[in-house]
N, C-alpha and C positions, 0 to 999 in steps of 0.2 A: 504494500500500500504506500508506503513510502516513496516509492521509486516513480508512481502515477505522479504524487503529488508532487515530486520534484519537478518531473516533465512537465506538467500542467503551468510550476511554480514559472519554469523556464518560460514555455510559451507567452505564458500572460505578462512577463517581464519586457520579450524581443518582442511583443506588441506595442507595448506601452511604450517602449525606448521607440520603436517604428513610429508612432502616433506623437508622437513627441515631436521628430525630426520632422513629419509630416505640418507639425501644428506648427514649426519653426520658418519652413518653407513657405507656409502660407501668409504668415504674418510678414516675411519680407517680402514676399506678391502683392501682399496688402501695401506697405510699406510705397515699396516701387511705386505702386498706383496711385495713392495719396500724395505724393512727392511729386509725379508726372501732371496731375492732376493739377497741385497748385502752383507748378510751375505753366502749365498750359492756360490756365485762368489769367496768370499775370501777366502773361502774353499779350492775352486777348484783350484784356484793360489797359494797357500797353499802348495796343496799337490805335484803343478808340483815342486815348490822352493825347495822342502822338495826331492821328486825325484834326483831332478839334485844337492842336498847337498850330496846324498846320497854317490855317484860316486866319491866323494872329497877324498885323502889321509886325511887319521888322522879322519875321520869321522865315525860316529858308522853305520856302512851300513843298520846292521838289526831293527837298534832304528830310524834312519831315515824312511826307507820305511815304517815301524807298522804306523810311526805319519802320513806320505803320506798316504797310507791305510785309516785310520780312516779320513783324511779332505775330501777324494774324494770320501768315500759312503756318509759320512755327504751331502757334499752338491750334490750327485748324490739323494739321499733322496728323499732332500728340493724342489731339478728342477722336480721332479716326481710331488711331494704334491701339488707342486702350478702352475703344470700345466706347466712350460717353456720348449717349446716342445725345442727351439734353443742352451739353456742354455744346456738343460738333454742331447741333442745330444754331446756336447762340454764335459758336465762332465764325461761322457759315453768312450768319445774317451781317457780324461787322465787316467781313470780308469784302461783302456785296456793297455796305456804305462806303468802304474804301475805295470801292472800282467807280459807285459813283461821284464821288468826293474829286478822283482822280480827274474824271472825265475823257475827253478822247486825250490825254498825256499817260491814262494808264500801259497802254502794251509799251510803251519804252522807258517807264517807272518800273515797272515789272521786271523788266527784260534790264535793266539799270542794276536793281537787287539781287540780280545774279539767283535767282529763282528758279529759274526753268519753265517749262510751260504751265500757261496759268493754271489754279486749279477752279475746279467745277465751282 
C-alpha cells in the first residue's frame, strides 16, 4: 500500500510542479499582453496628440502628422497581433482621422515615415 501511495504521492507532485510552470507561463502571456496593450494605447493617444499639434500655428505640420502616422500603424499593428478586436477598432478609427487630417499630402506622409504600404 505504501508503494501506491508513493506513486500517486509522485504523480500529484509532477502535476502540480507541471501546473505551476503552466500557471507561470500564463501569467507572462498575461504579462506580455498587458505590456503590449498599454504600450499600443499610448501609441494611439500619441498619434491623436500629435494630430491635433499638428493644426497649431508655428508647428511643423508635415513633421507632426509622419510622427502621428508612425504611433497609429504602430499600435494599429500591436491591437491586430494581440488580438484586441475593441482596441484595433478604436486605433482603426484614429488612423482614418489621420488620413483625413492628412489630406491629399497623405500617400507621401506615409511613404515619408518609411511605413510601407498603407494599411486598411
Amino acid at each position: 500500500m505504501a508503494f501506491v501511495n508513493a506513486a500517486l504521492l509522485e504523480r500529484v507532485t509532477e502535476q502540480s510542479a507541471n501546473g505551476q510552470a503552466v500557471n507561470r507561463g500564463w501569467r507572462q502571456h498575461s504579462l506580455l499582453r498587458g505590456v503590449a496593450l498599454d504600450y499600443a494605447t499610448t501609441q494611439n493617444n500619441r498619434a491623436a496628440l500629435l494630430r491635433a499639434l499638428a493644426s497649431l500655428p508655428g508647428e511643423d505640420r508635415e513633421a507632426r502628422l509622419r510622427q502621428a502616422l508612425r504611433s497609429a500603424a504602430e499600435a494599429v499593428v500591436l491591437f491586430e497581433q494581440f488580438q484586441h478586436v475593441q482596441y484595433l477598432e478604436i486605433g482603426r478609427r484614429v488612423l482614418s482621422d489621420l488620413r483625413r487630417a492628412c489630406g491629399t499630402d497623405f500617400a507621401s506622409l506615409w511613404a515619408e515615415a518609411g511605413l510601407g504600404e498603407p494599411l486598411d
